[in-house]
C-alpha positions as CSV (number, residue, x, y, z in Angstrom):
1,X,8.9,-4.3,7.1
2,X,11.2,-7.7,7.7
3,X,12.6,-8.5,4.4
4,X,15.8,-11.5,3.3
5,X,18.5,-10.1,0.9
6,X,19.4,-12.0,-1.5
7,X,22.5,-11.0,-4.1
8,X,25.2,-12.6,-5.6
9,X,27.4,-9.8,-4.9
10,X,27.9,-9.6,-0.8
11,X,29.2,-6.2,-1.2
12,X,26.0,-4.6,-3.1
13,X,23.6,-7.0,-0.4
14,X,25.6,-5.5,2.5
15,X,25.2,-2.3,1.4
16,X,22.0,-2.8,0.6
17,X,21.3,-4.2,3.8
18,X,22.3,-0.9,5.6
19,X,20.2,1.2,3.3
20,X,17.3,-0.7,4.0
21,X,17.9,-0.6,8.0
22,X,18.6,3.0,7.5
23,X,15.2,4.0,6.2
24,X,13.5,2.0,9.1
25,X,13.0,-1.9,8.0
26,X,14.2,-4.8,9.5
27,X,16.8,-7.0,7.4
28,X,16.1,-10.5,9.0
29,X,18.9,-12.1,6.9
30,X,21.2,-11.6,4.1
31,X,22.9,-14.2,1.7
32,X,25.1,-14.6,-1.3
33,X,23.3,-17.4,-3.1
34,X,19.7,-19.0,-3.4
35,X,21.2,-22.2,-2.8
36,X,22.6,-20.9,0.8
37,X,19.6,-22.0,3.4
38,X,18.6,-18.6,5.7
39,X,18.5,-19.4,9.3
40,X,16.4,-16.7,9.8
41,X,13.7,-18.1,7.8
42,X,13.1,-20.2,10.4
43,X,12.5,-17.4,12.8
44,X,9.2,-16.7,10.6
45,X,8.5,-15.3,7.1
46,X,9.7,-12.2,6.0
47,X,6.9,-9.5,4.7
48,X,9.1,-9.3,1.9
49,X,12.1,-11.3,-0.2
């Protein structure tokens, strides 16, 4: 699964972002704020946000 973190807190979404990666998705982005544009998104949609 591709999923975008999104958190306010950059050490929980980096954290989380290893977890996820861990257990065998793909994290296709992370960022800090909903106002912060994702790069990545342009790369496609994730399967999951």
């Amino acid at each position: 699964m591709r999923v975008i973190i999104c958190d306010d807190h950059a050490v929980f979404a980096d954290s989380l972002s290893l977890v996820l990666s861990d257990a065998g998705h793909t994290v296709v982005g992370v960022v800090y704020s909903p106002r912060t544009p994702c790069p990545c998104c342009a790369a496609g949609a994730p399967t999951s946000a």
